[in-house]
VEXGUVEX-770938 format. One line per 10 residues: number of its first residue (from 1); for each residue x, y, z of C-alpha. Coordinates in steps of 0.05 Angstrom, whole numbers, plus 5000, padded with zeros to 4 digits. Each point is the difference from the previous one (the first is absolute). Example, Ala and Ser with C-alpha at 12.3 -4.5 7.8 and 13.67 -1.06 7.14 Angstrom:
<atoms>
1	5246/4910/5156 | 5027/5069/4987
</atoms>
This chain:
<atoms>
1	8171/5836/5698 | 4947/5055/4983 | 5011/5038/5062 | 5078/4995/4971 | 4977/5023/4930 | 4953/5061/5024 | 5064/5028/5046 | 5052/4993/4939 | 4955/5031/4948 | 4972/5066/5049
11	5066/4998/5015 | 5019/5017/4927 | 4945/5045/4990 | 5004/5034/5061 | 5083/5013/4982 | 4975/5020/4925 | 4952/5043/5020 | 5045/5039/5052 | 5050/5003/4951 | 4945/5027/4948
21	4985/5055/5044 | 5069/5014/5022 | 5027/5008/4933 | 4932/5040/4972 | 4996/5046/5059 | 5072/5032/4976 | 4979/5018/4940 | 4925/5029/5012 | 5006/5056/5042 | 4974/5074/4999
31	5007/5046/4958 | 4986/4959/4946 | 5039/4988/4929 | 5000/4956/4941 | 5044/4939/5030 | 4945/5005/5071 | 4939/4986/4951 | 5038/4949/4948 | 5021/4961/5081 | 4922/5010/5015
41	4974/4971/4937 | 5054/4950/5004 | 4980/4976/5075 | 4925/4998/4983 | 5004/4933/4961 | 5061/4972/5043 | 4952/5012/5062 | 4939/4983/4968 | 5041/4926/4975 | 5026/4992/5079
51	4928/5004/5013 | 4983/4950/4952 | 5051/4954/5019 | 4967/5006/5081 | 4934/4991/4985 | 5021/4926/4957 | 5044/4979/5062 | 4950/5014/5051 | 4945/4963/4958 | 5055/4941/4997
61	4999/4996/5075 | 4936/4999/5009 | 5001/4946/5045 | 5039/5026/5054 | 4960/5034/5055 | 5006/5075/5019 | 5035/4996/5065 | 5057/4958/4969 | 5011/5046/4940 | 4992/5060/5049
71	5061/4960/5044 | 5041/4990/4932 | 4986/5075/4963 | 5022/5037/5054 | 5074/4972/5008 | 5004/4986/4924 | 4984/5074/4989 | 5052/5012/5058 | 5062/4965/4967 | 4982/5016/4935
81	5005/5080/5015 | 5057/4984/5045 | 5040/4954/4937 | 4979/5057/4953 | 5037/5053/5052 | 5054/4964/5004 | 5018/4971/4935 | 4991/5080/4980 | 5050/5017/5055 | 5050/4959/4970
91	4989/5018/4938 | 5009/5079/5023 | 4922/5017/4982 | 4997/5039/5073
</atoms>
């Protein structure tokens, strides 16, 4: 049930944080203005809470070994960027 838990929540994270950067890279781009730096000091505590919110979850799951959360990261952080693509398409993000 762990191994379950670990996949659904980097799953999340993973989708939030490629939606994050999606949604932050449109707005902070050269040459820079007033709404690039108010996106920039807006992203450094969303970023800085995603981290957070890792470092808690990884502590959590402490007792799963490397190689399994190495086998479970990597297709979590797969379908989350995937879901995040598509649920944008749909929406008419691209």
């Amino acid at each position: 049930m762990d191994y379950l838990k670990l996949f659904s929540c980097q799953f999340v994270l993973f989708a939030l944080g490629a939606k994050m950067s999606f949604f932050f890279d449109h707005y902070i781009s050269p040459p820079l203005t007033r709404i690039d730096f108010l996106a920039g000091v807006l992203a450094i505590p969303c970023f800085f809470l995603y981290w957070k919110v890792m470092e808690k979850l990884h502590a959590h799951f402490s007792g799963i070994g490397l190689p399994a959360k190495i086998l479970l990261v990597i297709p979590a952080f797969a379908a989350g960027t995937f879901a995040v693509g598509w649920i944008t398409y749909l929406l008419g993000g691209i």
